[in-house]
C-alpha angles and dihedrals in degrees: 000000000000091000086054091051090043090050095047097044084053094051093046087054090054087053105047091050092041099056103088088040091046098053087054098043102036097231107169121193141186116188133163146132123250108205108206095027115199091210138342101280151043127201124235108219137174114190087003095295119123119241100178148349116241113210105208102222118233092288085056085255121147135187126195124183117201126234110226088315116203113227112271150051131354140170139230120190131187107155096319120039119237115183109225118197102229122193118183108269099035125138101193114190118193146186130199141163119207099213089072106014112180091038104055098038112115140164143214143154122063102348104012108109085069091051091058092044091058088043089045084054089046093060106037083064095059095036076053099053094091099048088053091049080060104042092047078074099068126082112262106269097049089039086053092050088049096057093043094062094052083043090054081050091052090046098047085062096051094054095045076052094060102042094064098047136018104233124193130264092261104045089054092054092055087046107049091032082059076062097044103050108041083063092052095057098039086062094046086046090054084048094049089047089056102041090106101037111094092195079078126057139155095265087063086056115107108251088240097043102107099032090119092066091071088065102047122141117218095179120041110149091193098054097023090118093023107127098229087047104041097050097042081065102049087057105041081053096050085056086047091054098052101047079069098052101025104113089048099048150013119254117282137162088204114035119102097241089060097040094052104043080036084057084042092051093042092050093059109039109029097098091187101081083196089054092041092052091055098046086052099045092038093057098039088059097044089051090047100054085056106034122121103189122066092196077064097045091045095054085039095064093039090058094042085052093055091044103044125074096187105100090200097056089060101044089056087045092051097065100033078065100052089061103039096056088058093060095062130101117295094025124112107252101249110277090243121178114254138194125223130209092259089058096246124123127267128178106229095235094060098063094057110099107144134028098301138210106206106195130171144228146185128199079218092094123026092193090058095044091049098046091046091058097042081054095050087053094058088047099045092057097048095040115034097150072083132082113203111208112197110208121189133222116208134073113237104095101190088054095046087050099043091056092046096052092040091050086041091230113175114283105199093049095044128093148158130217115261086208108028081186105050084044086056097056097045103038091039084233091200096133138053090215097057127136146155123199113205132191125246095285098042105264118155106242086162119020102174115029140154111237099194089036119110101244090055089093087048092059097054104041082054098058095048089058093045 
């Protein structure tokens, strides 16, 4: 405690001396501690490009001098990302725990008190969330009164903001479009929710509802990854999509009739080819990770390599795609190296001998691993025509096999990757849930589930009948 005080009131002092220096030479500085910290480092990034990597010293401290910075946002990132507004002359001192990240992140120093106005944004939109659940509920116009009074609260705090300090142009742009934007949002999120419900239709929309629409910007450099911006975006575009397809299908984020005419859409208004790149890159991926057919992948990346200009996005999407289409249905699960309990080497395909759930689990989080295997045991009692094979994801064997003797997990059924890498890559391991359930002979019947979701019963019970 006393080194953190020690450490703050230095850096106040420096401050405090520097400013007239610093508004003549320009120096611009972030600063800040991370208690509990996840590694030694955090990354300093701008567009989603790193600039530099940052070392904590031994009281988890770090100090970062900018190089001729250009007004506007940045980024830092240690295990979560947080944007930071950066002017030249700055000297931005932070705070952040890592147990609750968002909560606990201040500012202070030269530049600071904008910093905590953006953060003060950020949270207001997730303490909100609820009360949206709620209000999605209500018909337009009274959905529409409700939001205006939590925009006039926003708002209240921008100009008491503003009051006390005389921010630049562009920062005021950044501040009032956080505003903006989330409203925005919030308005194309309530007219996704109702596409399929026939007790709403255009004609119970308030005439000015979508007057904001006629002023959008597709192309601002400055916002462009931005939180507010970038997924107003996402979801006016959604809306977009599915005008175009809406007499042939419901409304859905995933399905291949939405992606391709959403990649389409994309394509033709999005004026930013950086931003473009990025929406593209960002909703092929989202529709790969849950796509079923390999024929609609396949068109899907065709379509994405036509429309994007960045060679390393599709590259990356390429061969997301290639494993992704052989883990769909009718495809051999990857013959993948395994190791056994007994620390010998097994091909993944030789232990399937009966129609097989494959589930995965990490040390990481005791909660997971333990909720995974309860699971497993339900499933195991209602559906026995299954073997469930645990696999496990890190790379220290004595501790994997510690945890599984001492929980009395199931020897013979548990494994871990031999190459956690070369898994990754060939399962898509992107979620913790994840699962695939094969027939006798190894054939995928589902490549990409949920186990703790709600439909796995269903699937199982549907393949036993068939």
């Amino acid at each position: 405690m006393k080194k953190t005080l020690l450490f703050f009131l230095l850096i106040a002092l420096i401050v405090s001396c520097n400013d007239t220096e610093e508004s003549s030479n320009g120096d611009t500085w972030l600063s800040g501690e991370i208690v509990n910290p996840k590694s030694d480092y955090i990354y300093i990034t701008q567009y989603n490009k790193v600039l530099d990597t940052v070392k904590l010293d031994k009281n988890n401290f770090f100090t970062y001098k900018f190089k001729n910075p250009k007004e506007g946002i940045y980024s830092f990132n240690h295990n979560e990302y947080q944007a930071v507004y950066i002017e030249p002359g700055d000297s931005i001192l932070l705070r952040v725990n890592t147990i609750e990240f968002d909560e606990s992140l201040s500012f202070s120093g030269q530049g600071g008190d904008k910093n905590n106005l953006l953060m003060d944004f950020f949270l207001l939109n997730e303490k909100e969330a609820p009360l949206l659940a709620r209000y999605n509920q209500l018909p337009p116009a009274e959905f529409e009164t409700k939001l205006d009074s939590l925009k006039n609260e926003w708002e209240s705090i921008y100009t008491s903001f503003l009051s006390k300090n005389e921010p630049t142009k562009t920062f005021k742009e950044v501040a009032q479009s956080n505003i903006d934007y989330i409203f925005n949002m919030r308005k194309e999120l309530y007219t996704s929710t109702h596409a399929n419900k026939t007790s709403v239709n255009k004609n119970n929309f308030p005439a000015d509802f979508y007057d904001y629409r006629e002023n959008v910007d597709f192309g601002n450099e400055l916002l462009r990854t931005t939180y507010p911006y970038y997924r107003f975006l996402n979801f006016y575009l959604d809306n977009l999509a599915h005008n175009q397809i809406q007499d042939e299908a419901n409304f859905d984020r995933l399905s291949f009739l939405h992606n391709y005419a959403k990649l389409k859409v994309i394509d033709s208004v999005i004026t930013n080819d950086s931003l473009k790149n990025d929406l593209l890159k960002y909703n092929v991926r989202r529709y790969l990770l849950n796509a079923k057919d390999s024929e609609n992948e396949q068109k899907i990346i065709t379509l994405f390599n036509e429309v994007s200009t960045n060679t390393q996005h599709k590259k990356r999407m390429n061969r997301l795609a290639e494993a992704t289409i052989q883990l769909t249905p009718n495809h051999i699960v990857p013959n993948l190296e395994l190791v056994t309990t007994k620390n010998t080497v097994k091909d993944l395909q030789s232990i399937i001998n009966k129609p097989t759930v494959l589930y995965f689990w990490s040390m990481k989080s005791v909660p997971h691993y333990k909720s995974i295997h309860f699971k497993v045991s339900e499933l195991k009692s209602k559906y026995p025509e299954y073997d469930y094979v645990g696999i496990n994801t890190d790379t220290h064997f004595k501790k994997w096999l510690n945890i599984v003797k001492r929980l009395n997990y199931n020897l013979t059924s548990e494994y871990q990757f031999e190459n956690i890498e070369e898994a990754e890559k060939k399962l898509v391991l992107t979620s913790v849930n994840k699962a695939l359930i094969l027939d006798k002979d190894g054939m995928i019947l589902e490549g990409n589930t949920n186990l703790l979701s709600t439909e796995i019963e269903e699937l199982l019970l549907g393949y036993i009948n068939k």
